[in-house]
C-alpha positions as CSV (number, residue, x, y, z in Angstrom):
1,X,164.8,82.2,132.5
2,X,162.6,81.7,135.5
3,X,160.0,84.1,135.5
4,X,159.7,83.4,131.5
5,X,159.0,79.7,132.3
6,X,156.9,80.6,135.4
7,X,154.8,82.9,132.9
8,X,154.3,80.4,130.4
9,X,153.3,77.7,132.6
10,X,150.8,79.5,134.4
11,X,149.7,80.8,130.7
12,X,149.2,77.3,129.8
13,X,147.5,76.6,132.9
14,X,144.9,79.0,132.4
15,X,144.3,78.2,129.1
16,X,142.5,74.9,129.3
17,X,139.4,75.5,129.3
18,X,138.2,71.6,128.3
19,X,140.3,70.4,130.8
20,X,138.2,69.5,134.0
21,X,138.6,71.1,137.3
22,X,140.8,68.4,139.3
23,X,143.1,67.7,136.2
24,X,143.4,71.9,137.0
25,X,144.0,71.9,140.3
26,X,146.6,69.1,139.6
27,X,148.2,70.7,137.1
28,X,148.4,74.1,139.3
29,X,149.6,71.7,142.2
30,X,152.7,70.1,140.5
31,X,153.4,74.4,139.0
32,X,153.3,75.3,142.4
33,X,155.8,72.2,143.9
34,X,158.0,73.1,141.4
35,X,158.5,76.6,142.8
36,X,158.4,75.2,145.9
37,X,160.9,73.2,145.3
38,X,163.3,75.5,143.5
39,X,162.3,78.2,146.1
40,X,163.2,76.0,149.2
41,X,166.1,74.9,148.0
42,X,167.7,78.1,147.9
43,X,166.2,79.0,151.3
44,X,167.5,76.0,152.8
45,X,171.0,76.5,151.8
46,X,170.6,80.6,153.5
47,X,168.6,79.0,156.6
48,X,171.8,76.5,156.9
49,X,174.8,78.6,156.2
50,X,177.2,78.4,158.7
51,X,175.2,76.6,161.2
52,X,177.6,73.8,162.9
53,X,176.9,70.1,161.9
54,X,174.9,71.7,158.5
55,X,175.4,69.3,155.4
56,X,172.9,71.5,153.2
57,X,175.7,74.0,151.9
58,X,175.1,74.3,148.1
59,X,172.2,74.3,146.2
60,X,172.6,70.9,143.8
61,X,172.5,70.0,147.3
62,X,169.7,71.3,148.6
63,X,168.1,71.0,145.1
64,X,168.3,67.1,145.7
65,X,167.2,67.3,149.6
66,X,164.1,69.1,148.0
67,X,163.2,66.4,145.4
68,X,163.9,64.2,148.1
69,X,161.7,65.7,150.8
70,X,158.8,66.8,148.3
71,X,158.2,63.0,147.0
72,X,158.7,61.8,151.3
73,X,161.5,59.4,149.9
74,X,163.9,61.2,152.1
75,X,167.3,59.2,152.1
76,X,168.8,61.0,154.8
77,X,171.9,62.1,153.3
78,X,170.7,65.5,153.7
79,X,168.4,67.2,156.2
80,X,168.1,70.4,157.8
81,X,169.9,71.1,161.6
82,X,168.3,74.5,162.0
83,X,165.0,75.9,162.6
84,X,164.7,78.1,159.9
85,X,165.8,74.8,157.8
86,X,163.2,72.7,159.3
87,X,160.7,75.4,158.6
88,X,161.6,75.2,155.0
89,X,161.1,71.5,155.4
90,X,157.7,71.4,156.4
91,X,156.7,73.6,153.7
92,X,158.3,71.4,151.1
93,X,157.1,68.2,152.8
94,X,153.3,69.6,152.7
95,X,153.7,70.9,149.0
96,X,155.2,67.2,148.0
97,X,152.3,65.5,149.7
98,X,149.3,68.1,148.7
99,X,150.6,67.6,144.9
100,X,150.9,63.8,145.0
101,X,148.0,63.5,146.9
102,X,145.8,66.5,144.0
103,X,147.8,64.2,140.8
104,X,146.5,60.8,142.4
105,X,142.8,62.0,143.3
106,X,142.9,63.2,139.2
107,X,143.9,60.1,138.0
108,X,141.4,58.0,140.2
109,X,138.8,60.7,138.9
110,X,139.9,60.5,135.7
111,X,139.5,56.3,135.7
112,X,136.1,56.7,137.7
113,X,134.8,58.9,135.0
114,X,135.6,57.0,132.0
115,X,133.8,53.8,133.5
116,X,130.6,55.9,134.0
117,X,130.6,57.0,130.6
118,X,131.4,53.4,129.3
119,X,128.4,51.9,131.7
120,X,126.0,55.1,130.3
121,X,126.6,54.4,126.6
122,X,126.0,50.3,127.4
123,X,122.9,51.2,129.2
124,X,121.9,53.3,127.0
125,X,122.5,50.9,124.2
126,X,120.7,48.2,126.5
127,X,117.7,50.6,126.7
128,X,117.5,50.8,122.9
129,X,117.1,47.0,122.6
130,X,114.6,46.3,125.3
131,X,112.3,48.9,123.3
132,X,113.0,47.9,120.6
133,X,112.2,44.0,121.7
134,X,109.2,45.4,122.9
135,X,108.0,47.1,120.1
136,X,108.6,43.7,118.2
137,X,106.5,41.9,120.6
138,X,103.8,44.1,120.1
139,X,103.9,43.7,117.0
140,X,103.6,39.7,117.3
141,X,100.4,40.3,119.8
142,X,98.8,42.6,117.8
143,X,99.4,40.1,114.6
144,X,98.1,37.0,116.7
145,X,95.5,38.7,117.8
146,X,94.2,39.6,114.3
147,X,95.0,35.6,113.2
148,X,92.6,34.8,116.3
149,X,89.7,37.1,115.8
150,X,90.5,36.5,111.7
151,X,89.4,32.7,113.1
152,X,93.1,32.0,111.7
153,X,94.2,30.8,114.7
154,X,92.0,27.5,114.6
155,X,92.8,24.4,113.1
């Protein structure tokens, strides 16, 4: 079931070819902590096994020590006595924080970019208007001027 749902996320990762670059990378973040995740979970539980004073011995375990670590929460109900473990660890800790850190710089993007846009089309509006005032002003000289040389203007 893995591999399939591996395969189809990356499939719909690819495929967005609208979607903008960080909203990518974020995307391809979160895929890749999800492996991570999954993947460090189950070498946790091999890292720990058998080591003395190890309370990472099954994988809903180690599963939940991963969520844990990945999102820097980190209870510490469960943590990693070994090397090996604490190797696993550090991997999971710098995928949590890469990801978080990818899905946040997105958003802020995302925000950022919207504003621009709203403050383009209101400048461009504003643009419209102030030539379009000035057009009607030149009108109004152009008619005065007329009424003036006309001897209009006198009364």
């Amino acid at each position: 079931m893995l591999p399939g749902f591996l395969a189809r996320a990356l499939e719909l990762l690819r495929g967005r070819e609208g979607r903008s670059l960080h909203v990518k990378a974020a995307g391809a973040a979160t895929a890749v902590l999800g492996v991570v995740m999954l993947l460090g979970a189950w070498a946790v539980v091999a890292a720990e096994h058998g080591a003395p004073r190890a309370n990472l011995r099954t994988y809903p375990q180690a599963l939940w020590w991963a969520v844990e670590t990945a999102t820097t929460v980190g209870y510490g109900d469960f943590f990693p006595v070994t090397f090996g473990g604490r190797v696993v660890a550090t991997v999971v800790m710098v995928a949590g924080i890469t990801t978080y850190g990818m899905v946040t710089a997105a958003l802020a993007t995302w925000f950022v970019g919207r504003e621009q846009r709203r403050r383009h089309r209101l400048g461009h509006h504003a643009r419209e208007l102030s030539e379009e005032t000035v057009h009607a002003l030149h009108e109004r000289f152009d008619r005065l001027e007329r009424m003036v040389s006309a001897g209009g203007g006198r009364e």
